[in-house]
DSSP file (Angstrom, degrees, kcal/mol; ACC not computed):
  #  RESIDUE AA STRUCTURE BP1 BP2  ACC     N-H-->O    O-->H-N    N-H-->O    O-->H-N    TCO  KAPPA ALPHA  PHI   PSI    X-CA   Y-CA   Z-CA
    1    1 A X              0   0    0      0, 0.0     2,-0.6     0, 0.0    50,-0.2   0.000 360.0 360.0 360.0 132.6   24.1   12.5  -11.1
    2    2 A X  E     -a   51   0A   0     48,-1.9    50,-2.5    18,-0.0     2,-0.2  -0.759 360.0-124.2-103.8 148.7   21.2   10.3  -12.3
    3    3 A X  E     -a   52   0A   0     -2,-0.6    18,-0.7    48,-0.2     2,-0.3  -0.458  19.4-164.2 -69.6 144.5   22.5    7.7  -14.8
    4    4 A X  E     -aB  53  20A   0     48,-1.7    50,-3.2    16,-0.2     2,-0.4  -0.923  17.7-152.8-107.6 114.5   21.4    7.2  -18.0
    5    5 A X  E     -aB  54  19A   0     14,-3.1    14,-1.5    -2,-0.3     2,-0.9  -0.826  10.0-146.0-122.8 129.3   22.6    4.0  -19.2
    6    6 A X  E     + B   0  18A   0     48,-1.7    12,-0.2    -2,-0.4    50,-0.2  -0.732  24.4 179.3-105.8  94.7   23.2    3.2  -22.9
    7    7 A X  E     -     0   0A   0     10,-1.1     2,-0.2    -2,-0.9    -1,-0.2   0.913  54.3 -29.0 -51.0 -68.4   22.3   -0.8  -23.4
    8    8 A X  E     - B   0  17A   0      9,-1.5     9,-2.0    47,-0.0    -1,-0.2  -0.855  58.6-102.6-169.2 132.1   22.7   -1.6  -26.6
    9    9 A X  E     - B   0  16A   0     -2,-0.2     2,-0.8     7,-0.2     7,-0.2  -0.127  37.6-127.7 -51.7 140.4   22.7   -0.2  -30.6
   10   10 A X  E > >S- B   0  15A   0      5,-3.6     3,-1.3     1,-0.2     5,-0.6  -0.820  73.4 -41.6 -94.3 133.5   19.5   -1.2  -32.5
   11   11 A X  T 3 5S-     0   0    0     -2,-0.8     2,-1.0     1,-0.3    -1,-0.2   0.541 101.8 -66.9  10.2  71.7   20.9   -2.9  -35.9
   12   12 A X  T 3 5S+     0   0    0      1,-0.2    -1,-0.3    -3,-0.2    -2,-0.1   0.331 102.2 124.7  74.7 -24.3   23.7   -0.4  -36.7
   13   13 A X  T < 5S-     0   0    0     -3,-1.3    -1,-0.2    -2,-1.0    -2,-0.2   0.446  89.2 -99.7 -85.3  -0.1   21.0    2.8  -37.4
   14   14 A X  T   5S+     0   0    0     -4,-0.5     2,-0.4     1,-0.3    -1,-0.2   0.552  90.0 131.5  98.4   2.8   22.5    5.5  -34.8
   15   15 A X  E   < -B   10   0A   0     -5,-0.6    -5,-3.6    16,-0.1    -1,-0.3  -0.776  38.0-175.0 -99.7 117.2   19.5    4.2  -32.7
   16   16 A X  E     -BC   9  29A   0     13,-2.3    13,-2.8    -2,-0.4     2,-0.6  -0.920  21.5-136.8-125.9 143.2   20.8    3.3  -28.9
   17   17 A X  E     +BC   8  28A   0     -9,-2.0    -9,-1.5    -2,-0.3   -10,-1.1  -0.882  32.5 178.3 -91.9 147.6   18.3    1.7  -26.4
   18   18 A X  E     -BC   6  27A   0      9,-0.9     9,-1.6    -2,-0.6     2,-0.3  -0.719  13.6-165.5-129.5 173.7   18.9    3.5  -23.1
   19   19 A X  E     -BC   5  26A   0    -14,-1.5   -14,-3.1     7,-0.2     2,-0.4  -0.942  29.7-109.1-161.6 160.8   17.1    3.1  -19.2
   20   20 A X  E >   -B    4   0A   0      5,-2.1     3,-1.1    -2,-0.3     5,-0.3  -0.821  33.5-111.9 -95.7 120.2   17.2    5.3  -16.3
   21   21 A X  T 3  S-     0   0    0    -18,-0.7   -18,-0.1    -2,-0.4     3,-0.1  -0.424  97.8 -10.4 -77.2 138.6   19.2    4.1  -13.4
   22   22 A X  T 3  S+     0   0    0      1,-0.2     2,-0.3    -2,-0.1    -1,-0.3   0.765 114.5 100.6  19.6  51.6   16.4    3.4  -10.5
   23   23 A X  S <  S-     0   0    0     -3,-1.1    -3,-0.3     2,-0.1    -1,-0.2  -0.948  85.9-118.5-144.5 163.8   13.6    5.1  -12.4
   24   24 A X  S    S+     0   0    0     -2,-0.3     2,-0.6    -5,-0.1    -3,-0.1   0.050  79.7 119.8-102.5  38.6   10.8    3.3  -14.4
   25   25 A X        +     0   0    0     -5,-0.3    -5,-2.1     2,-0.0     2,-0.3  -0.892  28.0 138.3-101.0 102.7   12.2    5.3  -17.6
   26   26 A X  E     +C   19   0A   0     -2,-0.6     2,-0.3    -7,-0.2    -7,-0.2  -0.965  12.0 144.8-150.0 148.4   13.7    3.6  -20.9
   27   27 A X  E     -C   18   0A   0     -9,-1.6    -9,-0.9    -2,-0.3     2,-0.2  -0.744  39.0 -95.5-161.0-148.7   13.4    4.1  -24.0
   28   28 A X  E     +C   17   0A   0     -2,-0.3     2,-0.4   -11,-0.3   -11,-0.2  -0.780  42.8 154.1-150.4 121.9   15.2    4.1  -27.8
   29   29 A X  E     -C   16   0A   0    -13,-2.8   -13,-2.3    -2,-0.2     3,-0.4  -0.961  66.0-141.6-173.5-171.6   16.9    7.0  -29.8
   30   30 A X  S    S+     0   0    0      1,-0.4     2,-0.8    -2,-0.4    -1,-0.2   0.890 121.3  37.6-127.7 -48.8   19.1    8.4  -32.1
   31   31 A X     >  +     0   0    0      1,-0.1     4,-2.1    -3,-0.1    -1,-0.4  -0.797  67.9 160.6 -61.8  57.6   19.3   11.1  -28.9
   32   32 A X  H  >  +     0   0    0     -2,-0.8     4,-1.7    -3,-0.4    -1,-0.1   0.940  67.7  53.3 -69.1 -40.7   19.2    9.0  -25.7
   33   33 A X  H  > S+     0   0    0      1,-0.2     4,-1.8     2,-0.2    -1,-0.2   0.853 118.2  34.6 -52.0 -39.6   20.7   11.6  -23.2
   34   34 A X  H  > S+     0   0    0      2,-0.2     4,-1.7     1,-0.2     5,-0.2   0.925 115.7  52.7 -98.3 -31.5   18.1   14.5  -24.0
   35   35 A X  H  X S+     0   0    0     -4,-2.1     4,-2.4     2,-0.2    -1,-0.2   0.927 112.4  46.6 -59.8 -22.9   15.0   12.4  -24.7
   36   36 A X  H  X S+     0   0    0     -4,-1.7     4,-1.5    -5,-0.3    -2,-0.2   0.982 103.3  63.7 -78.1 -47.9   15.7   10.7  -21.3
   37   37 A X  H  X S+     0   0    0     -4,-1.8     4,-3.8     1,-0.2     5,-0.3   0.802 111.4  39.7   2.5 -77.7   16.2   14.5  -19.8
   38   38 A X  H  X S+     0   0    0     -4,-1.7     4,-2.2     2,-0.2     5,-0.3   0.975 106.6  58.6 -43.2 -70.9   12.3   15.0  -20.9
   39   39 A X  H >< S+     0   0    0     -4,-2.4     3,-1.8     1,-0.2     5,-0.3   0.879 117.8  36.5 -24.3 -76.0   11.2   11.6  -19.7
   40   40 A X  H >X S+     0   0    0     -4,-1.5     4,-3.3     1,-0.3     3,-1.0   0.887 112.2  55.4 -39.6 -53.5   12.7   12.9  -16.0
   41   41 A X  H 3X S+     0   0    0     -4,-3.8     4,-0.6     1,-0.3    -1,-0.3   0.584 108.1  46.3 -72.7  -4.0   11.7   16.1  -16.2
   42   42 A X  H << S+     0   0    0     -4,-2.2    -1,-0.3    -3,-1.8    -2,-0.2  -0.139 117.7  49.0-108.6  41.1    8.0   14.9  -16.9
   43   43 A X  H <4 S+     0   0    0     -3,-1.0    -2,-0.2    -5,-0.3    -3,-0.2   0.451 131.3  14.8-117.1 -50.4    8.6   12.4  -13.7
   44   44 A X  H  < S-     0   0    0     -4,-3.3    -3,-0.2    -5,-0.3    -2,-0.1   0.336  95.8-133.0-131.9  13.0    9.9   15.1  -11.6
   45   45 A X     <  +     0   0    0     -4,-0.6     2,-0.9    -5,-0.1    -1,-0.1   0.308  67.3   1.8  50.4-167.1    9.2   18.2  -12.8
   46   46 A X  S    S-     0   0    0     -5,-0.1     2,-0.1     2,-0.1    -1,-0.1   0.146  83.6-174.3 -43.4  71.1   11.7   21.4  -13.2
   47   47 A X        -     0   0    0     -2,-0.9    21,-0.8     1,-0.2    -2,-0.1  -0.454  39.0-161.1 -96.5 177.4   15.1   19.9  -11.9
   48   48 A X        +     0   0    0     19,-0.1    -1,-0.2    -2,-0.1    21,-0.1   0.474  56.4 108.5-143.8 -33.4   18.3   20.8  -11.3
   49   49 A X        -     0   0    0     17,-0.1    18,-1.7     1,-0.1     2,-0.3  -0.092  61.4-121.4 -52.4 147.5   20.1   17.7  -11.4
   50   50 A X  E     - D   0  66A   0     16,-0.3   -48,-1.9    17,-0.1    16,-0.4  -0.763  19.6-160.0 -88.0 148.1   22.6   16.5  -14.1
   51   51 A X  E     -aD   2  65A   0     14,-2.5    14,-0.8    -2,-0.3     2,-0.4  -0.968   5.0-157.4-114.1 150.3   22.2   13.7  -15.8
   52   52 A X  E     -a    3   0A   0    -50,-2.5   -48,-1.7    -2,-0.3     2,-0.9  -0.891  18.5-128.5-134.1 164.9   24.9   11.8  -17.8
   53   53 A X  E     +a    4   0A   0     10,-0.5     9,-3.6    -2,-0.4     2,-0.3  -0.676  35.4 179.9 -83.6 118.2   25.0    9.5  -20.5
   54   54 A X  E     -a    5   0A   0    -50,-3.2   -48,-1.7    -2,-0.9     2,-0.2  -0.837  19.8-145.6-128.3 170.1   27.2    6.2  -19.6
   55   55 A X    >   -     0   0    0     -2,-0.3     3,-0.6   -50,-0.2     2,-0.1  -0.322  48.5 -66.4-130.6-167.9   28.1    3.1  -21.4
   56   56 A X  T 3  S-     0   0    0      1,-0.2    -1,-0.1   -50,-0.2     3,-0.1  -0.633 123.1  -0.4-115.3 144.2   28.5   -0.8  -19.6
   57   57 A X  T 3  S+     0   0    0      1,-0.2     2,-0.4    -2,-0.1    -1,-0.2   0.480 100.1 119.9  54.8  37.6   31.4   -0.7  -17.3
   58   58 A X    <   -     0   0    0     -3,-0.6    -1,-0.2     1,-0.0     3,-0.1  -0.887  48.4-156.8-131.2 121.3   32.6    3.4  -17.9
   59   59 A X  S    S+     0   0    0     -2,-0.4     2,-0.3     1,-0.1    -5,-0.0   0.218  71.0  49.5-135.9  52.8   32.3    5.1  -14.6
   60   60 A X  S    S-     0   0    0     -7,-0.1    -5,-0.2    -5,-0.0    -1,-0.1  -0.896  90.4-102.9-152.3 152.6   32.0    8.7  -16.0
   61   61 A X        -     0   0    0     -2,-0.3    -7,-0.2     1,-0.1     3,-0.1   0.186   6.7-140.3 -49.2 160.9   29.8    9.8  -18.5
   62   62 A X  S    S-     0   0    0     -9,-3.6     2,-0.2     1,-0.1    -1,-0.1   0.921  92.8  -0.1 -63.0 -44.8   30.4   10.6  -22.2
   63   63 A X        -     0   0    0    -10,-0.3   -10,-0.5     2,-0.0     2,-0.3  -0.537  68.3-169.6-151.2 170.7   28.3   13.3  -21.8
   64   64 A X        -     0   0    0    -12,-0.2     2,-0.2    -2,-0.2   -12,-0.2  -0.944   1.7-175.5-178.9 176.9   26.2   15.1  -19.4
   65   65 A X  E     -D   51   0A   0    -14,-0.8   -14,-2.5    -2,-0.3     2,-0.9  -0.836  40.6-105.6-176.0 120.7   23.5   17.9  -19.0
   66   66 A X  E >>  -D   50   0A   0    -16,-0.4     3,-4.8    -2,-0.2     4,-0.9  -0.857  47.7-116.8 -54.3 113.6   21.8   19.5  -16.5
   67   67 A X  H 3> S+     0   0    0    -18,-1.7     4,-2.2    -2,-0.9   -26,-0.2   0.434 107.9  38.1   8.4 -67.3   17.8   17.8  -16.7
   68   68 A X  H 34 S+     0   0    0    -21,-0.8    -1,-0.3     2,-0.2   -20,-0.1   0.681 112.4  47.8 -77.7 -28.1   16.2   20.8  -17.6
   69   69 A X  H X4 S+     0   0    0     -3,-4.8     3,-1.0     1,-0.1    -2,-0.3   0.843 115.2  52.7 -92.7  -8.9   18.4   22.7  -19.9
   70   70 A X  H >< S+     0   0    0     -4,-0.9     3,-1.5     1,-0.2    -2,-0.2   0.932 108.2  52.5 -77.9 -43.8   18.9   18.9  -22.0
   71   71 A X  T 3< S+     0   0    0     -4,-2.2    -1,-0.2     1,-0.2    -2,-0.1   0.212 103.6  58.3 -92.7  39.7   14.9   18.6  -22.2
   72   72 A X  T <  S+     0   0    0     -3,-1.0    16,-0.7    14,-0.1     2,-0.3  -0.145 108.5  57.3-112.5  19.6   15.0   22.1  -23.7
   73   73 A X  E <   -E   87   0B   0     -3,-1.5     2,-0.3    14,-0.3    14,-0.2  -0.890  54.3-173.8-138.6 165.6   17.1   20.9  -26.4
   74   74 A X  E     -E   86   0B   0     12,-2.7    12,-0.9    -2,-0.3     2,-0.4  -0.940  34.2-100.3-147.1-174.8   17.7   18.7  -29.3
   75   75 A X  E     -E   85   0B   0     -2,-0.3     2,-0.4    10,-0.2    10,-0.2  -0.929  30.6-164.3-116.8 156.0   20.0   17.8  -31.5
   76   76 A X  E     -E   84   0B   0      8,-2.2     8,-1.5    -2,-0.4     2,-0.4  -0.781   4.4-156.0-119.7 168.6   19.8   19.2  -34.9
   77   77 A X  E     -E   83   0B   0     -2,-0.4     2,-0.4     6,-0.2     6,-0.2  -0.885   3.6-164.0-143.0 108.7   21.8   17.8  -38.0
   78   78 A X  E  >  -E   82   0B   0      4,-0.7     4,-0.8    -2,-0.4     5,-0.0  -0.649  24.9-136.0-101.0 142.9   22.7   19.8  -40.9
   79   79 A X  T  4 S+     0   0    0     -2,-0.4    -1,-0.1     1,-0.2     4,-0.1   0.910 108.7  14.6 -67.5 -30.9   23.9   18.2  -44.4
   80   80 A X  T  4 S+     0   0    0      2,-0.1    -1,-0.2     1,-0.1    -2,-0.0   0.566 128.9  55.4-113.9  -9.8   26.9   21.1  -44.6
   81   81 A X  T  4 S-     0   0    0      1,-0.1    -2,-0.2     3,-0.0    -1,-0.1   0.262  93.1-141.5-117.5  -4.3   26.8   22.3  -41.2
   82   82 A X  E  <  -E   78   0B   0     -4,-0.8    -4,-0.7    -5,-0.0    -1,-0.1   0.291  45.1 -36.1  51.6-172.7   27.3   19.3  -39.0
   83   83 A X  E     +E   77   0B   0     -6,-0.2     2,-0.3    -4,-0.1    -6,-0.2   0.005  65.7 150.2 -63.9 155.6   25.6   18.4  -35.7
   84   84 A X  E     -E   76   0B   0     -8,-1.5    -8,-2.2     2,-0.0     2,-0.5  -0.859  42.7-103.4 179.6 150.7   24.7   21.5  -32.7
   85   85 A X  E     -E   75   0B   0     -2,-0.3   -10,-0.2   -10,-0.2     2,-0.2  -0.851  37.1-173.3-102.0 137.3   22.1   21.7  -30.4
   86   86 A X  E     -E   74   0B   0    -12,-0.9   -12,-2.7    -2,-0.5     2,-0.3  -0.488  34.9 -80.0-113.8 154.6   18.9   23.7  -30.4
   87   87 A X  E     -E   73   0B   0    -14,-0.2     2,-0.5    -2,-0.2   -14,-0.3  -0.549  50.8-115.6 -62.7 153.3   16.2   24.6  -28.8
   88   88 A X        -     0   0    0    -16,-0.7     2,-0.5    -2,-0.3   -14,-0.1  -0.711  28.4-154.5 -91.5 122.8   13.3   22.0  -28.6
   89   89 A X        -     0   0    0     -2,-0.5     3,-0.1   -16,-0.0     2,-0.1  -0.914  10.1-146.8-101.5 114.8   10.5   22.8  -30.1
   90   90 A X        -     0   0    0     -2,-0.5     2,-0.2     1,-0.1     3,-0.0  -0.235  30.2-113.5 -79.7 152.9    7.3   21.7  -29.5
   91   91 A X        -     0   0    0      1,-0.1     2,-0.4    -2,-0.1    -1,-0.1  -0.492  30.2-117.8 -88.6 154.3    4.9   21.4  -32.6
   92   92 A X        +     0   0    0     -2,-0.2    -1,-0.1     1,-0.1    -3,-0.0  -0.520  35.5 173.9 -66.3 122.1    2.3   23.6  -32.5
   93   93 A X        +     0   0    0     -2,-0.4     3,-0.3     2,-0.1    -1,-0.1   0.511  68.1  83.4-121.1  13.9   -1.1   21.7  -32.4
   94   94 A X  S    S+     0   0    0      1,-0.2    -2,-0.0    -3,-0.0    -3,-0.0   0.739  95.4  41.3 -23.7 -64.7   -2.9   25.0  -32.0
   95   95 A X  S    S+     0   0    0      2,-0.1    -1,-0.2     0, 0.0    -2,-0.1   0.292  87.1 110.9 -97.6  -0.5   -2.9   25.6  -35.6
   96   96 A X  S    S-     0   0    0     -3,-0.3     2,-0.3     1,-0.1    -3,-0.1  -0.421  80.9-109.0 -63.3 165.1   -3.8   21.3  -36.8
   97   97 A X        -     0   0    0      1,-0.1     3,-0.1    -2,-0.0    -1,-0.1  -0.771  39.3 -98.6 -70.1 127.8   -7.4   21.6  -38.2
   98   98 A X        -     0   0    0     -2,-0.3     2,-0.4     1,-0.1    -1,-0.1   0.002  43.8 -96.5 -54.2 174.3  -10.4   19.8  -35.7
   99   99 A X        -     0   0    0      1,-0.1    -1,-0.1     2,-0.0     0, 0.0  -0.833  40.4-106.1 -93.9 134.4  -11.5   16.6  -36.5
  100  100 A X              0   0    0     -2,-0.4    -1,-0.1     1,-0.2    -3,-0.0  -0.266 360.0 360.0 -49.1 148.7  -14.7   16.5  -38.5
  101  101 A X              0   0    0     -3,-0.1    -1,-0.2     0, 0.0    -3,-0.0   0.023 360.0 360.0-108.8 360.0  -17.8   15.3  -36.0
């Protein structure tokens, strides 16, 4: 299982910094387990491996994912509807307007 390892909360905000155990991958987010999912899967392309979310001195995750189907998700948050996970969408940049030349 590759580790994703959850460091430390940034000032209270739901914000966690995380890094990827032997990989050059770290990052900070409200979502650490599925952004790092992407991060891997654009390191190592279409894998198969799980990854799980751990905390300092925990040896099983919180959480876990196979790679691919967690960087094909997010999480979404609804005001009446609580937390669920989605598909990821990527934004369209198809449709931006060109940059004046």
């Amino acid at each position: 299982m590759i580790k994703v390892e959850v460091i430390e909360e940034v000032k209270n905000h739901g914000a966690f910094k995380y890094r990827v155990k032997g990989m050059p991958i770290e990052g900070q987010s409200r979502q650490p387990l599925i952004d790092a999912c992407r991060q891997i899967k654009a390191l190592l392309g279409p894998a198969d491996r799980r990854a799980g979310l751990f905390r300092e001195g925990r040896a099983e995750p919180d959480i876990s994912c196979p790679v691919s189907w967690g960087a094909a998700h997010t999480v979404e948050e609804r005001n009446a509807g609580g937390i669920r996970f989605v598909k990821n969408r990527e934004p369209n940049t198809s449709l931006m307007p060109e940059a004046a030349e």
